[in-house]
N, C-alpha and C positions, 0 to 999 in steps of 0.2 A: 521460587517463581521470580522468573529477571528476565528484561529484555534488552536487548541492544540495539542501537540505531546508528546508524553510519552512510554519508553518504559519500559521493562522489559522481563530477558533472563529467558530461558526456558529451559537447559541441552544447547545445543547446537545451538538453534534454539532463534530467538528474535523476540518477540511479542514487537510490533508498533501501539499504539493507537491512532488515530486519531480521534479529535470531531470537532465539527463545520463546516466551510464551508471552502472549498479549489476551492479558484477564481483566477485572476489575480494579487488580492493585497496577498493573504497568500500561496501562492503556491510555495513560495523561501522559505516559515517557511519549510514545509517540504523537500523539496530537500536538504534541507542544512544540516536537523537531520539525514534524510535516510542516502545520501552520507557520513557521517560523521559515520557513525554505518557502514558502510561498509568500509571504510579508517581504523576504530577498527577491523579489521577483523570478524566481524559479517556478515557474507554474506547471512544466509541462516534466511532470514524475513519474518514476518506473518504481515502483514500488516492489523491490524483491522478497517475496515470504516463503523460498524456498527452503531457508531453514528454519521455521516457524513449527514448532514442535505443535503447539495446539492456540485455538482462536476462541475465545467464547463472545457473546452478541455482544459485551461496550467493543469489542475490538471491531465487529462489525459497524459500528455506530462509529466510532474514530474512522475510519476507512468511508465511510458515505457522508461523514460531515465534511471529513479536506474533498471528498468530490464535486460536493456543494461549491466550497470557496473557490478551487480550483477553475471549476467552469465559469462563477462568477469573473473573475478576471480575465476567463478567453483561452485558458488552458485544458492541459488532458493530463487526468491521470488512469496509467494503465498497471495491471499487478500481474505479478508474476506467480503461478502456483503448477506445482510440479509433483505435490502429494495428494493423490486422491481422496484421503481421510482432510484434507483441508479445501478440498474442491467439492465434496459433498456437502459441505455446508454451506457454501455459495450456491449450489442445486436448488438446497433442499429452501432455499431463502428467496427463491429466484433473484436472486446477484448476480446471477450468472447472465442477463439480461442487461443488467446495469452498469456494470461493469467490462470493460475491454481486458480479459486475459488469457495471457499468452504462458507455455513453457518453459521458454525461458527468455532472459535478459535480452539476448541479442535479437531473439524473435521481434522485442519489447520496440528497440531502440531502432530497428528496421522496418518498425509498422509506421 
C-alpha cells in the first residue's frame, strides 16, 4: 500500500497528482502535501486521482478537510476522477454534491 504525490503549477492554478492507494496507512502522505501547498498560498487545486487505484473513507475525510481550508482562505479545490469504481463512492457519499468534479485535468483547469 503507497501513494504518490506530486504536483505541478499551472498559471495560477496547481495540479496535484495522486497514484496509488489512499487508506489509513497513506492518507497523512497526502494531507500533509495538500495542506502544506495551501500554507504556500496555492489555494486554488486540481487534485488528479485518475490513477488512484482504490480510496477508503480517511481518504474521503483528507479530501473534505483541505476543502474546508481551502475555502477558508478564498480558494477552490476541484478533483479529477475518471474511474467509475472511484466515482461511486463519491455517489454513494453524496460528494458528488460537494465537491466540483471534472474528467479530466484540462476540464479542471478550464472550469
Amino acid at each position: 500500500m503507497d501513494v504518490g504525490v506530486t504536483s505541478r503549477d499551472v498559471d495560477d492554478q496547481t495540479v496535484v497528482e495522486v497514484t496509488g492507494e489512499i487508506d489509513v496507512y497513506t492518507a497523512s502522505v497526502l494531507r500533509e502535501r495538500l495542506a502544506a501547498l495551501v500554507d504556500a498560498g496555492r489555494a486554488d487545486l486540481v487534485v488528479d486521482l485518475t490513477a488512484v487505484r482504490f480510496m477508503d473513507s480517511t481518504g474521503l475525510g483528507v479530501l473534505l478537510g483541505v476543502l474546508k481550508k481551502v475555502r477558508g482562505v478564498g480558494g477552490r479545490l476541484q478533483l479529477v476522477i475518471d474511474s467509475e469504481r472511484l466515482l461511486k463512492v463519491f455517489h454513494i457519499t453524496a460528494l458528488t454534491q460537494v465537491f466540483t468534479i471534472h474528467e479530466t485535468v484540462e476540464a479542471a483547469l478550464d472550469a
